[in-house]
C-alpha positions, 0 to 999 in steps of 0.5 A: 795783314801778314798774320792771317797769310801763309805764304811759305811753301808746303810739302804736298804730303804735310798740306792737311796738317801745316794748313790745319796748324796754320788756321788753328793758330789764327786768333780771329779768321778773317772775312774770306781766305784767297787760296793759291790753289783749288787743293788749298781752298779744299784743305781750308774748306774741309778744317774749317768745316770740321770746326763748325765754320759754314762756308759761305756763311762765316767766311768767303773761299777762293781758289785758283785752277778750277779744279772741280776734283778739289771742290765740293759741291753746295759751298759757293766756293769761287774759283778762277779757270785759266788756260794752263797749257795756253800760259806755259805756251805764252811764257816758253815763247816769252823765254826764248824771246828773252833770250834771243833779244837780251837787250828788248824792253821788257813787257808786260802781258796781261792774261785774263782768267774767268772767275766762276763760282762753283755751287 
């Protein structure tokens, strides 16, 4: 459902305020919000939880990065840790495969993060 999605781009200055724009003009919230970022599950935790939203009780967050400065404890917030340094590495050496070899198949790599949750 588009409506409750907001996956336009957000200046890092505006975050607090469009994110909280953004969930004020929901009219009902759904069950959980999956969230680009750490950061963004931060935002998100933090409005909601101003407006008497209980997390994990009335809604489900995720983030992405595991990025614990973001994350508050005691809120079973789930999180995906992946290996940012080990995936520029794989996607440089992907580009420069590209381009050396413009007319190879192309692929399709699978990277598996884990999924944590942060209590």
């Amino acid at each position: 459902d588009r409506s409750i999605c907001y996956t336009g781009p957000i200046p890092a200055e505006y975050y607090t305020e469009s994110i909280g724009s953004f969930l004020d003009n929901l009219d009902d919230l759904p069950d959980a919000f999956v969230c680009a970022s750490d950061f963004v599950t931060f935002n998100v935790l933090n409005h909601l939880s101003k407006k008497g939203v209980r997390v994990p009780e009335d809604i489900q967050l995720s983030g992405y990065d595991k990025s614990t400065d973001f994350l508050l404890t005691n809120h079973d917030i789930t999180t995906v840790q992946v290996q940012n340094e080990q995936l520029g590495k794989r996607l440089i050496h992907q580009l420069s495969y590209r381009v050396s070899n413009p007319h190879a198949d192309f692929e399709e790599i699978t990277i598996t993060p884990q999924i944590l949750t942060i209590k």
